[in-house]
C-alpha positions in Angstrom: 54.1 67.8 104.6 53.4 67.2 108.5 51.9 70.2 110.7 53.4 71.2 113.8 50.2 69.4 115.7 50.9 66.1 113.6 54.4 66.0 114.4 53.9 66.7 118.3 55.7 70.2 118.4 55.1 73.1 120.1 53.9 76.0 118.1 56.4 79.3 119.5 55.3 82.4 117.6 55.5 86.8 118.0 51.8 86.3 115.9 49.5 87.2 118.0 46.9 85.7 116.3 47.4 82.3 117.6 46.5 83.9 121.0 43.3 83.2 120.1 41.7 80.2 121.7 38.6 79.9 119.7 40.1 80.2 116.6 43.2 78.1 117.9 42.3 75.9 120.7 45.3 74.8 122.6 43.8 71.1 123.9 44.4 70.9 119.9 48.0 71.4 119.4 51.2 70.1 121.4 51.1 73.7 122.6 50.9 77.1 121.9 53.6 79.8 123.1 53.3 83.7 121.9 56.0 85.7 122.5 54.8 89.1 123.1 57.6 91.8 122.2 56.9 95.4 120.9 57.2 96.4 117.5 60.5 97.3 117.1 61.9 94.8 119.2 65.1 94.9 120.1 67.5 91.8 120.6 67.6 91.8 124.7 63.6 92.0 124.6 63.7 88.7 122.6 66.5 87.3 124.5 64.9 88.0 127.8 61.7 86.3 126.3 63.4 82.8 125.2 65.0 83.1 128.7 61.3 83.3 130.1 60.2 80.3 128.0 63.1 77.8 129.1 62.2 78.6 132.5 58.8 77.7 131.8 59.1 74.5 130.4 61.9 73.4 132.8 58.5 74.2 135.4 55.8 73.0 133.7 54.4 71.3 130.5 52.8 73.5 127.5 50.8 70.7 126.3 47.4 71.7 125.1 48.1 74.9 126.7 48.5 78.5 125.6 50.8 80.4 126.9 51.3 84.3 126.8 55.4 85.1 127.3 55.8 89.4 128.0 58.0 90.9 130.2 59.8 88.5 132.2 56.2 86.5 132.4 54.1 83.7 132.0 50.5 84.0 131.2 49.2 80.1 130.7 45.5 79.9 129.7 43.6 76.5 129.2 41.1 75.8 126.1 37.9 77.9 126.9 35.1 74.9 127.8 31.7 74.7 125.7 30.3 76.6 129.0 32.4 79.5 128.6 31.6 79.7 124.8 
């Protein structure tokens, strides 16, 4: 079976876990998306969200990038550098 990364596909998840860019550096993968919601998420929160993430990549590229999707915004963060470390 072929990972996400081997297969060249974006990663979009509500885990916040792959927010983490030590543990899941984004210049690694095709690109990284977490959908931030609340718990009980309701179906216009998610909506609203997907809405956010077309927008996005009609804008810009993901690639080896993290991005952050909450309320109606983009939070992109690059791979933290051995300097940052």
């Amino acid at each position: 079976m072929k990972s996400v990364a081997g297969e060249g596909r974006c990663l979009v998840t509500l885990d916040r876990g792959f927010g983490n860019r030590l543990r899941f550096p984004p210049d690694r993968y095709p690109g990284i998306v977490v959908i931030r919601v609340s718990d009980r998420v309701k179906p216009g929160e998610l909506h609203e969200a997907i809405e956010t993430l077309i927008q996005g990549l009609e804008q810009a590229e993901v690639t080896e990038k993290l991005w952050i999707i909450r309320r109606g915004e983009i939070q992109e963060y690059q791979p933290i550098s051995t300097e940052d470390k």
